[in-house]
C-alpha positions as CSV (number, residue, x, y, z in Angstrom):
1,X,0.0,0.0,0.0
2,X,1.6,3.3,-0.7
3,X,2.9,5.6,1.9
4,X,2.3,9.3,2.3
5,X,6.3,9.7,1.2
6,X,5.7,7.6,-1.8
7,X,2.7,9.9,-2.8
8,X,4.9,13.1,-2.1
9,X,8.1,11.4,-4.3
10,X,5.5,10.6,-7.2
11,X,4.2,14.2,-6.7
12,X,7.6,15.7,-6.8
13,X,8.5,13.5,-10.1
14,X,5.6,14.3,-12.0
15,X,5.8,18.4,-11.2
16,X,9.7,17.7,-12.2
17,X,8.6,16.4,-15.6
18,X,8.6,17.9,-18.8
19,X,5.2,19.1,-20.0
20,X,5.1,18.7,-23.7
21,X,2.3,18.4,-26.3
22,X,1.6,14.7,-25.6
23,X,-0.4,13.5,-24.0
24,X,-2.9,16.2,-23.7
25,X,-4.6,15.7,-20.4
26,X,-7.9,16.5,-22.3
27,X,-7.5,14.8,-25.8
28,X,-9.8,16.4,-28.3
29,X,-9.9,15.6,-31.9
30,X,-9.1,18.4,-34.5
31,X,-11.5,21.2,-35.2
32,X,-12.2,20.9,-38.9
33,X,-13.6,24.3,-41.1
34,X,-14.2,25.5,-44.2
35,X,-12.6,28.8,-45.8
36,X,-15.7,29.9,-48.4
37,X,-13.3,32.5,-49.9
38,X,-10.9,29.7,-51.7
39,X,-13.2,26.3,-50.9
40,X,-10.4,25.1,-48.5
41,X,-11.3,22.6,-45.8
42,X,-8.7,23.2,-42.7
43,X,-8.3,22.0,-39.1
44,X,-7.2,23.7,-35.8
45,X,-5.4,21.1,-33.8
46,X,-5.2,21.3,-30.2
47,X,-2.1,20.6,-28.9
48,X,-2.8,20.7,-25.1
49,X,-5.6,21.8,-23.0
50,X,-5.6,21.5,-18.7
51,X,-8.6,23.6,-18.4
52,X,-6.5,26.3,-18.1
53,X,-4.7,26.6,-20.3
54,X,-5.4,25.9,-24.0
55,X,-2.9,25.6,-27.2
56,X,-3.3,25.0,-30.6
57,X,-1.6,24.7,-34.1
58,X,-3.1,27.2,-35.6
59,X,-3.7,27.2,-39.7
60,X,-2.2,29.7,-42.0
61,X,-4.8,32.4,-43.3
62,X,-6.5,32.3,-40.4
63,X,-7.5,35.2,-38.2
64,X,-7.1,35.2,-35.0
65,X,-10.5,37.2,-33.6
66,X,-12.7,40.0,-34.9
67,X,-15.9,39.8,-37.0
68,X,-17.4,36.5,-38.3
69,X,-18.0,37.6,-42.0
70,X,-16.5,36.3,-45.0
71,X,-15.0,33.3,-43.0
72,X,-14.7,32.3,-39.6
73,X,-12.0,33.0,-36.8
74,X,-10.2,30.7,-34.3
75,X,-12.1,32.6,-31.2
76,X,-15.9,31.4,-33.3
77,X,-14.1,27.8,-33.5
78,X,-13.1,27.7,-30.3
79,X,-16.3,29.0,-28.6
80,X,-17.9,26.4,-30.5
81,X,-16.5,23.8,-29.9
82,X,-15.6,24.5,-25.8
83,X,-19.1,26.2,-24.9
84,X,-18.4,25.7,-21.5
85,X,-16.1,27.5,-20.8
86,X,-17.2,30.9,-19.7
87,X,-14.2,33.3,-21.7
88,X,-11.5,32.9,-23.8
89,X,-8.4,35.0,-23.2
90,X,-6.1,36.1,-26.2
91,X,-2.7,35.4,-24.8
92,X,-0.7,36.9,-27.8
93,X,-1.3,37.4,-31.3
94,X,0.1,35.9,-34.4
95,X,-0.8,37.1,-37.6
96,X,-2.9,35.9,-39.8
97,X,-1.1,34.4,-42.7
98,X,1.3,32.9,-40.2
99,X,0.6,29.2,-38.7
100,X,1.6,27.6,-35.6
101,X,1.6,27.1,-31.8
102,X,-0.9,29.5,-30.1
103,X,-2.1,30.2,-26.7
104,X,-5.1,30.8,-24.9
105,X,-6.3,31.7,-21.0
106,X,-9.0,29.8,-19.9
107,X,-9.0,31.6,-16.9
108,X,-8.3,35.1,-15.5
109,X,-5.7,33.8,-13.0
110,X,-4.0,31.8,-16.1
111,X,-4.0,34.8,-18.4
112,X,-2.8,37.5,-15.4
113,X,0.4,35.2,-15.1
114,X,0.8,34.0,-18.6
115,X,0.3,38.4,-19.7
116,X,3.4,39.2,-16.8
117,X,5.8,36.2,-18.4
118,X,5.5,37.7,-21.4
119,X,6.4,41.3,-20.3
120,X,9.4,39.7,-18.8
121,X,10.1,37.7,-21.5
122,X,9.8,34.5,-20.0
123,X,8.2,33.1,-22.6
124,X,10.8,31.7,-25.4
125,X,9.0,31.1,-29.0
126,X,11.0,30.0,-31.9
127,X,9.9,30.2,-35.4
128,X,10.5,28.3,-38.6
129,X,10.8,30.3,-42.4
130,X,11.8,30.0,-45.7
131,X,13.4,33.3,-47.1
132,X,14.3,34.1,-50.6
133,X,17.9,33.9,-51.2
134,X,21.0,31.7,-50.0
135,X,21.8,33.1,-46.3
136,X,25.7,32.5,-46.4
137,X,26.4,33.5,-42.0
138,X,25.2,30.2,-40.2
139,X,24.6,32.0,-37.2
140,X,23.7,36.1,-36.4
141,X,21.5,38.3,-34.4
142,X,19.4,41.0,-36.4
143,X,19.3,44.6,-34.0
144,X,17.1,46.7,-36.3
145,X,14.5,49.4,-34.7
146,X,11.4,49.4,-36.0
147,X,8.4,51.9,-36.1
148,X,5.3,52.3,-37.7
149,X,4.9,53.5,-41.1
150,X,3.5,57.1,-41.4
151,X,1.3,56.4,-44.3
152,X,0.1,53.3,-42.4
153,X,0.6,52.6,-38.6
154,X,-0.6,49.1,-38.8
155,X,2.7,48.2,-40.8
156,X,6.0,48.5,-40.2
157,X,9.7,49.8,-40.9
158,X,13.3,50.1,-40.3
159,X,14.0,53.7,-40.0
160,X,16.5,55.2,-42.2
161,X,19.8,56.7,-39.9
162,X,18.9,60.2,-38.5
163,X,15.0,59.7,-38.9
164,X,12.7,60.7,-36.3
165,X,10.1,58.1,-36.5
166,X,7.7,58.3,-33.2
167,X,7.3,54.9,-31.3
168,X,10.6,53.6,-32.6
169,X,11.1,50.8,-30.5
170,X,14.7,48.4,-30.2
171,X,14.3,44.8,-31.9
172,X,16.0,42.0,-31.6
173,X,16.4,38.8,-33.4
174,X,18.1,35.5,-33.7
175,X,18.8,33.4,-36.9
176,X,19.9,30.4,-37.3
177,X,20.2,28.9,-41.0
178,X,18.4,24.9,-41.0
179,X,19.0,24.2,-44.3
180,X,20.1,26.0,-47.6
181,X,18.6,24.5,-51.3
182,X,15.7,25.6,-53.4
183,X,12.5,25.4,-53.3
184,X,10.0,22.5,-54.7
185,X,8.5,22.2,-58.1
186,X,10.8,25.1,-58.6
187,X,14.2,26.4,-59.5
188,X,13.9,29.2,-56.8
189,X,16.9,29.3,-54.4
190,X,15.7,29.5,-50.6
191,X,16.8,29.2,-46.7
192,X,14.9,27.6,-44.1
193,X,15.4,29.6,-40.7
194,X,15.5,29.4,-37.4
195,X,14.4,32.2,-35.9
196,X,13.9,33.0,-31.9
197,X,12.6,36.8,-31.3
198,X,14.2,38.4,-28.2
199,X,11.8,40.9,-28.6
200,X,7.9,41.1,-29.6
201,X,7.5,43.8,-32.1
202,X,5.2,43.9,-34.7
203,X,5.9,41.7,-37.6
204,X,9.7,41.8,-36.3
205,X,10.4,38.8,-38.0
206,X,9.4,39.9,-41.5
207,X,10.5,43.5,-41.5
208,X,13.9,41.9,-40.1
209,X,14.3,39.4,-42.7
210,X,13.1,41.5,-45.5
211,X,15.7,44.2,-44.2
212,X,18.7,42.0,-44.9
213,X,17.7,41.0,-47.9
214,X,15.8,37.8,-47.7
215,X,12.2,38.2,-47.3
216,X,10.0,35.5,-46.4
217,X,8.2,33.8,-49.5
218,X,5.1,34.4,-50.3
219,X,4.7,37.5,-47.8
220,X,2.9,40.2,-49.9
221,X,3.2,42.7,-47.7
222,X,7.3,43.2,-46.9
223,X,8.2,40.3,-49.3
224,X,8.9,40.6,-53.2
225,X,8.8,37.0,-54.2
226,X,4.8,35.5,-54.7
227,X,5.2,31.9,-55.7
228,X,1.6,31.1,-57.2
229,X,1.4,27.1,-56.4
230,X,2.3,27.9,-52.9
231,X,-0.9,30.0,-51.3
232,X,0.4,30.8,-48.6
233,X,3.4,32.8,-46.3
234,X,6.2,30.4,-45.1
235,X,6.3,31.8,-41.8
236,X,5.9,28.8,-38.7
237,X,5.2,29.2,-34.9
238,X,7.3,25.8,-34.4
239,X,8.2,25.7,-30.5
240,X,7.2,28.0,-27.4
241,X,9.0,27.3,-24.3
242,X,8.6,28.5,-20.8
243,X,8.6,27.6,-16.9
244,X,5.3,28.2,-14.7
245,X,6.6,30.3,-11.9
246,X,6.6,28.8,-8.2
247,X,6.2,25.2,-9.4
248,X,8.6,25.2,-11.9
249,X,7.8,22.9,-14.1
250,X,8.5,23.3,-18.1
251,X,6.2,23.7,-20.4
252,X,7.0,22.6,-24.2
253,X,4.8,22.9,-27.2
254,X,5.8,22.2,-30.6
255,X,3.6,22.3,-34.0
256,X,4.8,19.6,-36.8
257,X,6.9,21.4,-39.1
258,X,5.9,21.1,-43.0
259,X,8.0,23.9,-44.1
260,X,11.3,21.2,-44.2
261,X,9.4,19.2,-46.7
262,X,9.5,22.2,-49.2
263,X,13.0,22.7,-50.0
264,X,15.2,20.2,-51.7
């Protein structure tokens, strides 16, 4: 019969143990839509869910919240499918021709402490991408400031030497080259990335890249390369990382990668 110190070693184990995507501790089967703009069936797998706390891959051209009117939104999927639970808390954003590992608050308490880790940036996310281009340095951090652009403040810039840009903020990113080739069915030459923002600008990561040189495919806005049999911006939230303060246990979450696939 087990003792109360065998209870308290297995308890001690099991908050000592890594936390990953699997198993969920409530398993739930994909959530699977339909885009009426271009007829495209998608799903919105969850990836972990506590009660708490709930994480999913989330599909590219997808938008995050906001109006239900040409096509639906991960908050209406959600909602829908989890109707019991009484609000949903947006955690961080991701945009919305970007897929990946995404969080959500099931409760206040969660989202209070999950909103303070990322001010302190205890929160580590890395992202996958394939950028037009051969990247020759295997390894190099990107320090570019960024602002909004004056003729639209929802995008964004590097500002020239000497400008005065208001809300010019520092930025800072990591790159790590994965693999160097070109890209399927074509003859274009490409880099996948690794790339872990040390900072949480926005769209760091594509003004950044499309700064040096090497936009991400397919990204219309700060990108110059559309390639038409690929409908969609090779930008991945692959892995977010972090410890949950006074227990300290980890927390790992990783969305399959199909961006390796895609360059040969």
């Amino acid at each position: 019969m087990p003792t109360e110190s065998d209870a308290a070693i297995t308890l001690a184990k099991l908050l000592q143990s890594e936390f990953t995507a699997t198993p969920n501790p409530n398993p739930c089967s994909p959530i699977t839509a339909c885009d009426s703009r271009y007829n495209r069936l998608f799903e919105v797998s969850i990836l972990y869910n506590d009660g708490k706390l709930l994480v999913i891959n989330k599909p590219w051209n997808v938008r995050i919240d906001g109006p239900v009117d040409e096509t639906t939104t991960i908050e209406f999927l959600l909602k829908a499918t989890f109707p019991t639970y009484r609000r949903l808390f947006l955690l961080h954003q991701i945009d919305y021709a970007t897929s990946g590992v995404h969080m959500w608050g099931l409760t206040k308490h969660t989202a209070t402490i999950m909103g303070r880790m990322f001010l302190r940036r205890q929160i580590q996310k890395t992202y996958l991408a394939i950028v037009c281009g051969t990247v020759d340095q295997q390894e190099f951090q990107i320090q570019l400031p960024l602002a909004p652009r004056p003729e639209n403040d929802r995008l964004m810039h590097v500002p020239t030497l000497g400008e005065d840009v208001p809300d010019t903020k520092a930025a800072q990113t990591f790159v790590r080259v994965l693999r160097r080739g070109t890209l399927a069915e074509t003859q274009i030459p490409v880099t996948l990335l690794e790339l872990q923002p040390h900072t949480g600008r926005r769209h760091q990561l594509r003004v950044h890249l499309s700064s040096i040189g090497h936009p991400i495919v397919n990204d219309r806005v700060y990108g110059a390369l559309n390639v038409p049999i690929y409908h969609r911006m090779m930008l991945h939230s692959w892995r977010t990382q972090f410890v949950w303060p006074g227990s300290g246990v980890p927390f790992n979450f990783e969305a399959p990668n199909k961006l390796s696939s895609l360059i040969i």
